[in-house]
PDB file of N, CA, C and O in Angstrom:
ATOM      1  N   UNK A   1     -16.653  19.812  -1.601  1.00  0.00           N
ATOM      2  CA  UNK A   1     -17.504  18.652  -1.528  1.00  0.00           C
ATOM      3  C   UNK A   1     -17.191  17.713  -2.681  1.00  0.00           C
ATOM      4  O   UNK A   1     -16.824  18.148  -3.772  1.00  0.00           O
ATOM      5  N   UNK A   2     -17.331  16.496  -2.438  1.00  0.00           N
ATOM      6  CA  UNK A   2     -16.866  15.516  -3.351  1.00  0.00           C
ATOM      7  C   UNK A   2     -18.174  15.563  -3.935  1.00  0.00           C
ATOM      8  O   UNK A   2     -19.218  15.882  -3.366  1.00  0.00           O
ATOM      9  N   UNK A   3     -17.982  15.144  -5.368  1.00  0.00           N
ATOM     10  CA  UNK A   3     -19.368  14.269  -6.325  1.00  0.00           C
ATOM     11  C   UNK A   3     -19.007  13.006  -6.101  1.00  0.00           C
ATOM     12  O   UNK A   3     -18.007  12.578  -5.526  1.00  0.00           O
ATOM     13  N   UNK A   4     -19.933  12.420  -6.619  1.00  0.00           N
ATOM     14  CA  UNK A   4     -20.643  11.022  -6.337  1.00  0.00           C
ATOM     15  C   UNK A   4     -19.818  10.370  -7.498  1.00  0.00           C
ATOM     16  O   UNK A   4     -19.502   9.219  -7.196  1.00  0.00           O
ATOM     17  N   UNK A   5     -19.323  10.800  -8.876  1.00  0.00           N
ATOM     18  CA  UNK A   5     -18.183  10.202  -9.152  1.00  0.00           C
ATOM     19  C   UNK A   5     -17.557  10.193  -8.626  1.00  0.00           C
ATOM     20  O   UNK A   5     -17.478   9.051  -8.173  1.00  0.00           O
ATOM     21  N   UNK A   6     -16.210  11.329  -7.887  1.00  0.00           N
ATOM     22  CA  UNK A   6     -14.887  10.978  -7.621  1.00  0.00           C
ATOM     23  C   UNK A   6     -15.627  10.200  -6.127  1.00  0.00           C
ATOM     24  O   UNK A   6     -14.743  10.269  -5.274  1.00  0.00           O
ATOM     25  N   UNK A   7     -16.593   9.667  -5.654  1.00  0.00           N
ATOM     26  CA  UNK A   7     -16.315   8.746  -4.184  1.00  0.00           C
ATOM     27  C   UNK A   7     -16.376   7.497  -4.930  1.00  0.00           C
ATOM     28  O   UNK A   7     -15.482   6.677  -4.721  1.00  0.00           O
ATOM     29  N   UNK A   8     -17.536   7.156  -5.989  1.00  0.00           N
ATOM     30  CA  UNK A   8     -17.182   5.871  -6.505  1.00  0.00           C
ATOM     31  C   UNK A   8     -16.194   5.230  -6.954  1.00  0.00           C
ATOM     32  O   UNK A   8     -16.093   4.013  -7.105  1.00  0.00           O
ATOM     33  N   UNK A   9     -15.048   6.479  -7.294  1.00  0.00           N
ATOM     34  CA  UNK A   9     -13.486   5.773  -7.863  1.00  0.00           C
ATOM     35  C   UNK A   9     -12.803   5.731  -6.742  1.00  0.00           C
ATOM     36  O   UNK A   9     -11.829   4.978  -6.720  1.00  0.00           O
ATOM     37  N   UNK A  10     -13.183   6.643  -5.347  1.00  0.00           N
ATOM     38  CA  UNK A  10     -12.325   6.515  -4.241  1.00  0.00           C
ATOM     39  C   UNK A  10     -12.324   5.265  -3.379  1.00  0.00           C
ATOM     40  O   UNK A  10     -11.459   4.799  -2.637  1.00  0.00           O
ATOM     41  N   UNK A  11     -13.708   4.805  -3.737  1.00  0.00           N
ATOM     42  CA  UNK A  11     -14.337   3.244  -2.641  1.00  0.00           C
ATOM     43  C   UNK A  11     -13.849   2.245  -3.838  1.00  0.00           C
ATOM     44  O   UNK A  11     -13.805   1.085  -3.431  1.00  0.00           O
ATOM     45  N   UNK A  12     -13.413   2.412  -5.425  1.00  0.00           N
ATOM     46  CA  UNK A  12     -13.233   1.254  -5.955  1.00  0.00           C
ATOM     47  C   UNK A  12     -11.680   0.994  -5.480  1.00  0.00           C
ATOM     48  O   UNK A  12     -11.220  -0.119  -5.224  1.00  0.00           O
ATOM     49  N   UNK A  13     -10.926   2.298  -5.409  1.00  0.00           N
ATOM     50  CA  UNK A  13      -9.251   2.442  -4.942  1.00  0.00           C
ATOM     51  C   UNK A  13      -9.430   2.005  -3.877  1.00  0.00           C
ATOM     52  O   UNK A  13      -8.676   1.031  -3.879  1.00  0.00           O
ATOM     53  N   UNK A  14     -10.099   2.040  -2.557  1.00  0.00           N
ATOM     54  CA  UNK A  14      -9.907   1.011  -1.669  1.00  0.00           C
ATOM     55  C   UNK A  14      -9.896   0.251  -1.770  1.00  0.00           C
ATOM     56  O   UNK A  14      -8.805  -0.298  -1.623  1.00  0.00           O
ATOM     57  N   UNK A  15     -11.135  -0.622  -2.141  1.00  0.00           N
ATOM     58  CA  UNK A  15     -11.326  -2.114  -2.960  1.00  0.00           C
ATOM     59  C   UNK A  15     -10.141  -2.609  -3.480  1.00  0.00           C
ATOM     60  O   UNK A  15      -9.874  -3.739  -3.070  1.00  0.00           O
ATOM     61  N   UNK A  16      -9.400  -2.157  -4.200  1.00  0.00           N
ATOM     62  CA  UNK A  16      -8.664  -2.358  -5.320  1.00  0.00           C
ATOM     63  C   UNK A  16      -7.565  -2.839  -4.061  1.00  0.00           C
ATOM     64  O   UNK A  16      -7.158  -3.978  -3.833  1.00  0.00           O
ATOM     65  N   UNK A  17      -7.302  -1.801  -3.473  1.00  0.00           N
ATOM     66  CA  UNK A  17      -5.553  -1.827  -2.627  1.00  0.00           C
ATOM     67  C   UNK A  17      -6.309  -3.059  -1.339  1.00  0.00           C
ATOM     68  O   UNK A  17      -5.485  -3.769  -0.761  1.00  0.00           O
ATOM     69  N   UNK A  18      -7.656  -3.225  -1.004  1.00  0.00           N
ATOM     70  CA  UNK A  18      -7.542  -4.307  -0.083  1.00  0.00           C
ATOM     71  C   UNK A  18      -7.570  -5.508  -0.214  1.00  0.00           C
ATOM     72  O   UNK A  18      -7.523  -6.416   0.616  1.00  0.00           O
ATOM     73  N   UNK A  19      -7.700  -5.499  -1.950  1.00  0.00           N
ATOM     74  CA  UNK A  19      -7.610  -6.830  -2.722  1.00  0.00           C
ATOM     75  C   UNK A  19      -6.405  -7.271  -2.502  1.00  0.00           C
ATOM     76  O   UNK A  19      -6.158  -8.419  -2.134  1.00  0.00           O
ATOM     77  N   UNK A  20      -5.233  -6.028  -2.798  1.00  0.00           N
ATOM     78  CA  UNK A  20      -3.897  -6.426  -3.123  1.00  0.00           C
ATOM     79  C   UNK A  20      -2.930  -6.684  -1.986  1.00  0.00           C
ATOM     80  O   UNK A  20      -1.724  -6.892  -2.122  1.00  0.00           O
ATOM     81  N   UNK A  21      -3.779  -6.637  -0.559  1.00  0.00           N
ATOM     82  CA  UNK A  21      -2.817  -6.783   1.088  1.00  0.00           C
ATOM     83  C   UNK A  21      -2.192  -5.716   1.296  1.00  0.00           C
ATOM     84  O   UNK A  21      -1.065  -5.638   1.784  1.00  0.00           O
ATOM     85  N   UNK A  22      -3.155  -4.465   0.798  1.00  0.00           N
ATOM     86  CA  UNK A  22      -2.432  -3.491   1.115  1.00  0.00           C
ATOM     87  C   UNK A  22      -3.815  -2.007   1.637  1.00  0.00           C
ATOM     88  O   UNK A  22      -5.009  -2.010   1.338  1.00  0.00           O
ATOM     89  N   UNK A  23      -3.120  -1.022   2.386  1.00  0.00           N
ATOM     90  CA  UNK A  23      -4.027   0.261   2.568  1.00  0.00           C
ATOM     91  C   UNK A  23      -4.405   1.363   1.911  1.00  0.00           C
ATOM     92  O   UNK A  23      -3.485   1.868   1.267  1.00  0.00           O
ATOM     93  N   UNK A  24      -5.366   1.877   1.850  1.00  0.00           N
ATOM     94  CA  UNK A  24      -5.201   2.973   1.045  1.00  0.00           C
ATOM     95  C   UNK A  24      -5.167   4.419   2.146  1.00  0.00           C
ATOM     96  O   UNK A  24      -5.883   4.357   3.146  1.00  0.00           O
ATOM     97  N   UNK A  25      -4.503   5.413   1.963  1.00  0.00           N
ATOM     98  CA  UNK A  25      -4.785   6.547   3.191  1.00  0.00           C
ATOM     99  C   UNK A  25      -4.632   7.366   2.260  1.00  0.00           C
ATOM    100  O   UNK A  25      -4.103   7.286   1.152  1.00  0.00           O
ATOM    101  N   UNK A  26      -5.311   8.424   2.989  1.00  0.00           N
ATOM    102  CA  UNK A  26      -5.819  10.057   2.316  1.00  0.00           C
ATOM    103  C   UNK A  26      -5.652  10.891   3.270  1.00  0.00           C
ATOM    104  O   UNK A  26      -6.403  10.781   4.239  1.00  0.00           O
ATOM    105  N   UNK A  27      -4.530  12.052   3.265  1.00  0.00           N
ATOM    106  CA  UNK A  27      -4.495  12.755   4.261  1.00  0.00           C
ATOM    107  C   UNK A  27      -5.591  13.826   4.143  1.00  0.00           C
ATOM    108  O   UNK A  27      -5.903  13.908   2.955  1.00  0.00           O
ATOM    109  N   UNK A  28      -6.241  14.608   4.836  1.00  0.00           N
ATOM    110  CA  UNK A  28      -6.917  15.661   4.466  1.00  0.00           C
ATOM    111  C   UNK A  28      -6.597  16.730   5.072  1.00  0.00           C
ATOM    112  O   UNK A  28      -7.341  17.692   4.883  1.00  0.00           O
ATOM    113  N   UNK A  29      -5.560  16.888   5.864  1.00  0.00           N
ATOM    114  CA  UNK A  29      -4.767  18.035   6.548  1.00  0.00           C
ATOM    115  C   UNK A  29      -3.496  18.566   5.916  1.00  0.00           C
ATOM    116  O   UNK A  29      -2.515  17.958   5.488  1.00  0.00           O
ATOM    117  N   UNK A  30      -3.846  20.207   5.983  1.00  0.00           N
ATOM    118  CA  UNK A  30      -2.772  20.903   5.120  1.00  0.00           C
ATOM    119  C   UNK A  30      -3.018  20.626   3.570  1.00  0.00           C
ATOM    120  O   UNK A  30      -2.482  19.578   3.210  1.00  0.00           O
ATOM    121  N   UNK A  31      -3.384  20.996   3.029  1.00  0.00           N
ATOM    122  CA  UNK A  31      -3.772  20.228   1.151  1.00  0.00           C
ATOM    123  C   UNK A  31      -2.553  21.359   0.910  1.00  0.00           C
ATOM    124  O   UNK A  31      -2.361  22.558   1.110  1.00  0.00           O
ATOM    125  N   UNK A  32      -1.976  20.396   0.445  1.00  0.00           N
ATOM    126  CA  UNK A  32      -0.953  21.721  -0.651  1.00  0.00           C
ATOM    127  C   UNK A  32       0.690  21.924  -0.097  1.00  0.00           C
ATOM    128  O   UNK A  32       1.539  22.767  -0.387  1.00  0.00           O
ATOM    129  N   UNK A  33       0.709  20.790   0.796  1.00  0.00           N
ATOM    130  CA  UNK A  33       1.977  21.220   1.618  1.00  0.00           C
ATOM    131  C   UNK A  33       3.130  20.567   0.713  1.00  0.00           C
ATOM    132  O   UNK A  33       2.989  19.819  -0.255  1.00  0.00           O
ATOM    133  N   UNK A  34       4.438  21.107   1.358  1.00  0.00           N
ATOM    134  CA  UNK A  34       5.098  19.939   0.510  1.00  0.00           C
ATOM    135  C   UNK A  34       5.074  18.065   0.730  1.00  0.00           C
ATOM    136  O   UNK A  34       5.586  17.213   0.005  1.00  0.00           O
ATOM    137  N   UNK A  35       4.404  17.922   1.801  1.00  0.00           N
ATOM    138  CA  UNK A  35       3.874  16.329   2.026  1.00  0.00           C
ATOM    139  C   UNK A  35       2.846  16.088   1.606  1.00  0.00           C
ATOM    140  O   UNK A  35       2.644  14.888   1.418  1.00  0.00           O
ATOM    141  N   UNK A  36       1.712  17.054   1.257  1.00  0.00           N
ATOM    142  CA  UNK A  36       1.147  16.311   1.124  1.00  0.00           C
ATOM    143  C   UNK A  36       0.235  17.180  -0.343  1.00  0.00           C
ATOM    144  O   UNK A  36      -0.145  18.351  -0.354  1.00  0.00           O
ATOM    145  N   UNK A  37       0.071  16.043  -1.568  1.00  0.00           N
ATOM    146  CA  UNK A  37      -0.225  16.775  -2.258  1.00  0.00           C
ATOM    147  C   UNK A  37      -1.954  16.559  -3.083  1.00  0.00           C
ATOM    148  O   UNK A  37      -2.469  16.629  -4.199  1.00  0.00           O
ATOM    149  N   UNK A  38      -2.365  16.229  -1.485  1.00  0.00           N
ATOM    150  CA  UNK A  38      -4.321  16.092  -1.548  1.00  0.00           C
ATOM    151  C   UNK A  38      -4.766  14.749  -2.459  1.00  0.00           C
ATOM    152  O   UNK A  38      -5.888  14.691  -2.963  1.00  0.00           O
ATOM    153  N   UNK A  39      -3.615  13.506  -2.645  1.00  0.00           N
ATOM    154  CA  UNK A  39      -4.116  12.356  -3.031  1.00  0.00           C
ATOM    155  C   UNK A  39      -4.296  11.154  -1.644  1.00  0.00           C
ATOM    156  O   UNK A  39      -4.868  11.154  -0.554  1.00  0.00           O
ATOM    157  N   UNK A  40      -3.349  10.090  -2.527  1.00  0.00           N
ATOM    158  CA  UNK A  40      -3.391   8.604  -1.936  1.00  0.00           C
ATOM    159  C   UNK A  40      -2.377   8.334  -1.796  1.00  0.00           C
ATOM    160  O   UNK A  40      -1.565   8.673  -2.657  1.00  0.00           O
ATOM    161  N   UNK A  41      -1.977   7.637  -0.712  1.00  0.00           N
ATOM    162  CA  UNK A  41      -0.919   6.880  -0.258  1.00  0.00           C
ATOM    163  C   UNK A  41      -1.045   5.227  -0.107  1.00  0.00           C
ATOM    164  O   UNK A  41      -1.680   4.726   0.820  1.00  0.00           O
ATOM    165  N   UNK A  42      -0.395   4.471  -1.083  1.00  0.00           N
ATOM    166  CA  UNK A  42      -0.512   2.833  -0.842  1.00  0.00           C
ATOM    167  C   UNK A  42       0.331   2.354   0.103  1.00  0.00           C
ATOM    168  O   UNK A  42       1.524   2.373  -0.202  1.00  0.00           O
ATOM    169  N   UNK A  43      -0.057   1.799   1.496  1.00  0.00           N
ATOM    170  CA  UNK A  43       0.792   1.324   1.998  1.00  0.00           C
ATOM    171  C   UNK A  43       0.325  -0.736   2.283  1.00  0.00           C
ATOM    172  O   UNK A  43      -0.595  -1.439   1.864  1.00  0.00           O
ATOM    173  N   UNK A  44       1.860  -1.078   3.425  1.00  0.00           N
ATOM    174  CA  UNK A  44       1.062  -2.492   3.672  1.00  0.00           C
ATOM    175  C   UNK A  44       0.683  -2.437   4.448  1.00  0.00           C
ATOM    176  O   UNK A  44       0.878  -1.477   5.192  1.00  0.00           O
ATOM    177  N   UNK A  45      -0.104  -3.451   4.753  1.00  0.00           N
ATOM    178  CA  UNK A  45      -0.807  -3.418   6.070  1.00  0.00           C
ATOM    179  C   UNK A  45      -0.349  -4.125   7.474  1.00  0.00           C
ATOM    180  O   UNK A  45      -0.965  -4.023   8.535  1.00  0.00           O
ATOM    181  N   UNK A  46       0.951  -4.919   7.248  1.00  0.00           N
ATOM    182  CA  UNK A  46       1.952  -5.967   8.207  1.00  0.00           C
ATOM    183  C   UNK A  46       2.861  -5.060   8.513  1.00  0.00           C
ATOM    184  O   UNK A  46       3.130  -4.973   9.711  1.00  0.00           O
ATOM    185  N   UNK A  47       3.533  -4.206   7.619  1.00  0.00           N
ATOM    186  CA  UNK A  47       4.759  -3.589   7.601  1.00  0.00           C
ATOM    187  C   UNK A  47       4.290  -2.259   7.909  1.00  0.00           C
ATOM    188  O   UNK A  47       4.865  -1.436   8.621  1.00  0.00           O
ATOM    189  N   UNK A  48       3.317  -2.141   7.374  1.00  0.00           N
ATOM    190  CA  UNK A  48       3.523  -0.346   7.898  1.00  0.00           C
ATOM    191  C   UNK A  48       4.364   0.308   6.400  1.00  0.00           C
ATOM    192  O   UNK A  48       3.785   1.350   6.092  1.00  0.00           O
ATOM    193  N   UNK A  49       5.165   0.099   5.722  1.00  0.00           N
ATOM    194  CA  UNK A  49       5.831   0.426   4.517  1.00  0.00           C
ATOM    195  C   UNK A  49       4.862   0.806   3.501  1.00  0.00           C
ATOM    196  O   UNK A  49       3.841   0.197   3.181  1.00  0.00           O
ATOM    197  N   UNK A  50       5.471   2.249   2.887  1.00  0.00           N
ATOM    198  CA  UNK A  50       4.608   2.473   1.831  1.00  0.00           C
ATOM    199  C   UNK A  50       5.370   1.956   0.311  1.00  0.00           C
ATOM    200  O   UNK A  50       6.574   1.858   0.075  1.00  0.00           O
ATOM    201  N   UNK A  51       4.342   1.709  -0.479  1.00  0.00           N
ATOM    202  CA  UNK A  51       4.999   1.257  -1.531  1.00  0.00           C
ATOM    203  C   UNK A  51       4.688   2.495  -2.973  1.00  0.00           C
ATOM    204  O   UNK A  51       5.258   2.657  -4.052  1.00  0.00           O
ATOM    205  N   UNK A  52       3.768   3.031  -2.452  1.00  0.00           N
ATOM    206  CA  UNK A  52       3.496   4.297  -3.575  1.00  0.00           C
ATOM    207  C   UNK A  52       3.129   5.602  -3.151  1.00  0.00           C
ATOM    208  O   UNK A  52       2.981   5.557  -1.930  1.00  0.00           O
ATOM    209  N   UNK A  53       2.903   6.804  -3.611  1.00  0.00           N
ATOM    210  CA  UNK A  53       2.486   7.922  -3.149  1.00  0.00           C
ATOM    211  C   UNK A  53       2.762   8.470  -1.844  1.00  0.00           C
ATOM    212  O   UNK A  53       1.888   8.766  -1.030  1.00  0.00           O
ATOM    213  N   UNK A  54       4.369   8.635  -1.619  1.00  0.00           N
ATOM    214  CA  UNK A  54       4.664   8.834  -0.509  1.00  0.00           C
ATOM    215  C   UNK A  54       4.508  10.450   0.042  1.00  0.00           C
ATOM    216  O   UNK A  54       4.911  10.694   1.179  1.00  0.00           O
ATOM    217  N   UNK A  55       4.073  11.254  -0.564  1.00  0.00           N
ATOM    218  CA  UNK A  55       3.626  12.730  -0.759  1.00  0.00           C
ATOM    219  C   UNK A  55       2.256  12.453  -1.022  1.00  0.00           C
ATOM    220  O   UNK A  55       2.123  13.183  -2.004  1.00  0.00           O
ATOM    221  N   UNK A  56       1.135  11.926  -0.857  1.00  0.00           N
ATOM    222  CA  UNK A  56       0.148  11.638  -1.064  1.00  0.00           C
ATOM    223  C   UNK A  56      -0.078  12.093  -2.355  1.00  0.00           C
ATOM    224  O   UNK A  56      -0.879  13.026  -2.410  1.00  0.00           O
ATOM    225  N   UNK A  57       0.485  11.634  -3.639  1.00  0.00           N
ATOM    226  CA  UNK A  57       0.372  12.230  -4.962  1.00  0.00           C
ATOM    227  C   UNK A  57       0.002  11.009  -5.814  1.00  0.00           C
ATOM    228  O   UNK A  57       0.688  10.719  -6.794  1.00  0.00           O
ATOM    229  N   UNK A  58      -1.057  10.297  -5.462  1.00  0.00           N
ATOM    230  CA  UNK A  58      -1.518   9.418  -6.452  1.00  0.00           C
ATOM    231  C   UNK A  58      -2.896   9.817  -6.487  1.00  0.00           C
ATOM    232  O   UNK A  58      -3.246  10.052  -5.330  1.00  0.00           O
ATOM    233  N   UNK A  59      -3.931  10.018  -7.385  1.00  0.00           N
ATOM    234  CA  UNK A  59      -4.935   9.942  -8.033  1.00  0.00           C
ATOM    235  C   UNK A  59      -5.725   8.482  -7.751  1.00  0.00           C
ATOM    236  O   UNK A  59      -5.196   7.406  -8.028  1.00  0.00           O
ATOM    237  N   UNK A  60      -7.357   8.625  -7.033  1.00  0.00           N
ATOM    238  CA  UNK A  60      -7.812   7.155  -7.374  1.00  0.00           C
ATOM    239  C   UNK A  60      -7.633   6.272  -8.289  1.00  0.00           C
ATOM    240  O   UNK A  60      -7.543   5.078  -8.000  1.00  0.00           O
ATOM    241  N   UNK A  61      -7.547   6.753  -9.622  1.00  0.00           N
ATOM    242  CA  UNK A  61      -7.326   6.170 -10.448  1.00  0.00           C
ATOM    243  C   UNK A  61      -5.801   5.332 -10.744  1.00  0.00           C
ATOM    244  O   UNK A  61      -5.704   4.148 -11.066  1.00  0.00           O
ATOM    245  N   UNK A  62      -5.130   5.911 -10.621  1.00  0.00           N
ATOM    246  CA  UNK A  62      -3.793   5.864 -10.509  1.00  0.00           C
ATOM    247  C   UNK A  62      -3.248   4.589  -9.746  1.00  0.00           C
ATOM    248  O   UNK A  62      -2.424   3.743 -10.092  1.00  0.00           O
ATOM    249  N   UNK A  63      -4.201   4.784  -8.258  1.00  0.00           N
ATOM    250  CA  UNK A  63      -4.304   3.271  -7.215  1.00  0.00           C
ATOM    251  C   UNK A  63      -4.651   1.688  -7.827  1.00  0.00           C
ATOM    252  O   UNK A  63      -4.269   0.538  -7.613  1.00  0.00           O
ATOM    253  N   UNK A  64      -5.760   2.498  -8.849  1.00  0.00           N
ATOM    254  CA  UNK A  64      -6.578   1.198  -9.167  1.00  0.00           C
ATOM    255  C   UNK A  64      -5.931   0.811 -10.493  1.00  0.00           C
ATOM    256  O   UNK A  64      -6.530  -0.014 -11.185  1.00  0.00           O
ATOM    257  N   UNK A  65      -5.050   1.195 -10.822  1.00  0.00           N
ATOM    258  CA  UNK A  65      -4.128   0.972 -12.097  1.00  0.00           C
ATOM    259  C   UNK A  65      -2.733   0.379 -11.586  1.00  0.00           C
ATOM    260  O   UNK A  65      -2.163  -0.518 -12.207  1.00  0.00           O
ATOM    261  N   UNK A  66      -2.161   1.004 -10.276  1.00  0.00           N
ATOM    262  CA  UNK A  66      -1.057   0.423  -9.716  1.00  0.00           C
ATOM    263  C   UNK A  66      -1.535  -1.286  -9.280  1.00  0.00           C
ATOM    264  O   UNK A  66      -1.019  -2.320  -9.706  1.00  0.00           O
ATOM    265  N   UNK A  67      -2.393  -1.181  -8.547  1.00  0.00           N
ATOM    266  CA  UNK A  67      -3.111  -1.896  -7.250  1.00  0.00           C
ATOM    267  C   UNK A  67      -3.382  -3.411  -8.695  1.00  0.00           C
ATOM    268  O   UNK A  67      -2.770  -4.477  -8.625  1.00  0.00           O
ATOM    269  N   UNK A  68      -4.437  -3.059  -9.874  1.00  0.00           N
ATOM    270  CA  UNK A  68      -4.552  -3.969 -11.018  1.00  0.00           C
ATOM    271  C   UNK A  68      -3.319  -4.739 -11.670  1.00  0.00           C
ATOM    272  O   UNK A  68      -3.290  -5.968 -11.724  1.00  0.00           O
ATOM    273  N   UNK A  69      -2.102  -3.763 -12.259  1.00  0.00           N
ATOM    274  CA  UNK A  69      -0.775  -4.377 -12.274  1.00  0.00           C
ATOM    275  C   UNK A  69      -0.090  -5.260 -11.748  1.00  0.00           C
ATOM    276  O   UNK A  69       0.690  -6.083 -12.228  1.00  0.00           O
ATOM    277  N   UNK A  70      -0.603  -4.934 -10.166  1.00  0.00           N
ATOM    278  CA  UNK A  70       0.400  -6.223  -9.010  1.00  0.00           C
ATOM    279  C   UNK A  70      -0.424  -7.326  -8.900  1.00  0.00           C
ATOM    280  O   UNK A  70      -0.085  -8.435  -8.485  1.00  0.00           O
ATOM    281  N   UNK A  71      -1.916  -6.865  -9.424  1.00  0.00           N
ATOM    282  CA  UNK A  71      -2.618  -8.377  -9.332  1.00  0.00           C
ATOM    283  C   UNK A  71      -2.506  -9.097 -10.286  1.00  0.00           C
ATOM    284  O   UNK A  71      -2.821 -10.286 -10.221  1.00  0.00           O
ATOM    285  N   UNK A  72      -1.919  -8.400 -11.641  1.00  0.00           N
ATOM    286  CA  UNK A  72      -1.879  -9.026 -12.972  1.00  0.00           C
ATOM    287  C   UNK A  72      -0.618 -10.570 -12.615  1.00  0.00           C
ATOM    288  O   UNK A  72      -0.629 -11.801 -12.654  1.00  0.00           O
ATOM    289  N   UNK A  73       0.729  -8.932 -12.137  1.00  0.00           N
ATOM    290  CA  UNK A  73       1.892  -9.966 -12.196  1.00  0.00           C
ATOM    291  C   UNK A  73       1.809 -10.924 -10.872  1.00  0.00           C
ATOM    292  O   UNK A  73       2.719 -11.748 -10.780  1.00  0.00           O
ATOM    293  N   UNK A  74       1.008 -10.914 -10.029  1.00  0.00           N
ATOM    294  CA  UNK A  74       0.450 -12.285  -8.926  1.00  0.00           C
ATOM    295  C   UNK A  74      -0.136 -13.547  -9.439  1.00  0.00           C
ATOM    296  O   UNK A  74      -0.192 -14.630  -8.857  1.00  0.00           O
ATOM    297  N   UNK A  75      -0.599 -13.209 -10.714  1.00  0.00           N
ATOM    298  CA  UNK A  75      -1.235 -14.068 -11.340  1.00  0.00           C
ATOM    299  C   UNK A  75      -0.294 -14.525 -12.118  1.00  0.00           C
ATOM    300  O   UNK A  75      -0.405 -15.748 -12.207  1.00  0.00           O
ATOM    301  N   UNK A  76       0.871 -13.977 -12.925  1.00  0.00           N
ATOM    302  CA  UNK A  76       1.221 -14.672 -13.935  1.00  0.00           C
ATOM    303  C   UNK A  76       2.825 -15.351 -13.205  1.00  0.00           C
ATOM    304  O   UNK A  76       3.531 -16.234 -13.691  1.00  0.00           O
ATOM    305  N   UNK A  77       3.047 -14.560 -11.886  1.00  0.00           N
ATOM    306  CA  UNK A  77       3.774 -15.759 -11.181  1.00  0.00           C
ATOM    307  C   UNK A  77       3.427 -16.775 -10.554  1.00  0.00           C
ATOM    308  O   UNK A  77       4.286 -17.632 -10.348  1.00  0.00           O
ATOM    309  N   UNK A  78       2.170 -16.962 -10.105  1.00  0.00           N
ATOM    310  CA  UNK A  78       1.336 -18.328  -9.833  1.00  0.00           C
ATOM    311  C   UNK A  78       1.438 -19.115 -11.030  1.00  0.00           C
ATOM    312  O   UNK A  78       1.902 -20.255 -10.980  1.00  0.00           O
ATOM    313  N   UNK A  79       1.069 -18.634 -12.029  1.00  0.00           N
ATOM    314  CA  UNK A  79       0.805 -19.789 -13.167  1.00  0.00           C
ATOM    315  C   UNK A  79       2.287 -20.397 -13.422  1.00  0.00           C
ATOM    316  O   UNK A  79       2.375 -21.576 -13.764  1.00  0.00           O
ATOM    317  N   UNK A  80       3.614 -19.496 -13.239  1.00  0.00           N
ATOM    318  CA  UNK A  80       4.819 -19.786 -13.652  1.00  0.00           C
ATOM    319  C   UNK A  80       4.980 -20.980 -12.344  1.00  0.00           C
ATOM    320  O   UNK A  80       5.595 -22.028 -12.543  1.00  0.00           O
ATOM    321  N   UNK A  81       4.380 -20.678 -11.089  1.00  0.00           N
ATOM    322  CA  UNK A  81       5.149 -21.819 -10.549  1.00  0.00           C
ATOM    323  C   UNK A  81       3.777 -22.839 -10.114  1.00  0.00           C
ATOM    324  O   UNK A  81       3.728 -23.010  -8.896  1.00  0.00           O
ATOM    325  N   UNK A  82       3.221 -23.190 -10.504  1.00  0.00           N
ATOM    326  CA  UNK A  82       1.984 -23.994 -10.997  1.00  0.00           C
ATOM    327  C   UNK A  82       2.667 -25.323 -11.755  1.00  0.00           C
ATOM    328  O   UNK A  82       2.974 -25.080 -12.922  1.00  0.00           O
ATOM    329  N   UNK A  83       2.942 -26.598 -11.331  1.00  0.00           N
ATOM    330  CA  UNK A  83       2.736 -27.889 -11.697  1.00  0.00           C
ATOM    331  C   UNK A  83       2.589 -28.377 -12.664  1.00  0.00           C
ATOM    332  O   UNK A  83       1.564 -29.046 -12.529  1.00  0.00           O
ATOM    333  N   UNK A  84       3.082 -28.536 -13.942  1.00  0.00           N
ATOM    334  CA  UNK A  84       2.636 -28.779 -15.179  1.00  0.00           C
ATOM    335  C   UNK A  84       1.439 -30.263 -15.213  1.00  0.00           C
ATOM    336  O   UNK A  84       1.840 -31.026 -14.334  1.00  0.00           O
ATOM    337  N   UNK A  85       0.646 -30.644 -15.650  1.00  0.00           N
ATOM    338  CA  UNK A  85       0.899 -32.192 -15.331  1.00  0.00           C
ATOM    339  C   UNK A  85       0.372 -32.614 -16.326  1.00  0.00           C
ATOM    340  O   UNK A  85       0.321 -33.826 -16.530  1.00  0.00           O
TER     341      UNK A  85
END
C-alpha cells in the first residue's frame, strides 16, 4: 500500500511530465523483472517515444527533477530567441 507521501510526489510527477508535453507511466506488472524495475517511464505523448526510464527505473522524484530541467532549458531558449528591443 502506498502512503499518502509517496502518492503526493507521484500526482506532482504527473503534473510535472504534463507540464512538459509529455506522459508519465507506471507499470505495476511483474515488479522486479528485468523490464521493469517498479518505477516511471517518461514518454511523449505525439510520438509515443520514450525519453527516460526505459526499464521503468526512475523514482517520482527523479521525474520531477528531469521533467523541471527541460522546463528550465525551455525557458532559457525562449529568452535566447526573444527580440531584443
Amino acid at each position: 500500500m502506498i502512503n499518502s507521501k509517496d502518492k503526493k510526489l507521484a500526482v506532482r510527477a504527473r503534473r510535472a511530465a504534463t507540464r512538459a508535453g509529455w506522459f508519465l507511466r507506471k507499470r505495476r506488472g511483474r515488479l522486479g523483472t528485468i523490464d521493469n524495475s517498479g518505477g516511471y517511464m517518461l514518454a511523449d505523448a505525439f510520438t509515443n517515444s520514450v525519453f527516460a526510464g526505459e526499464r521503468f527505473n526512475l523514482s517520482a522524484q527523479e521525474v520531477i527533477d528531469y521533467c523541471g530541467a527541460h522546463r528550465e532549458l525551455r525557458r532559457s531558449l525562449v529568452r535566447l530567441r526573444a527580440p531584443s528591443t
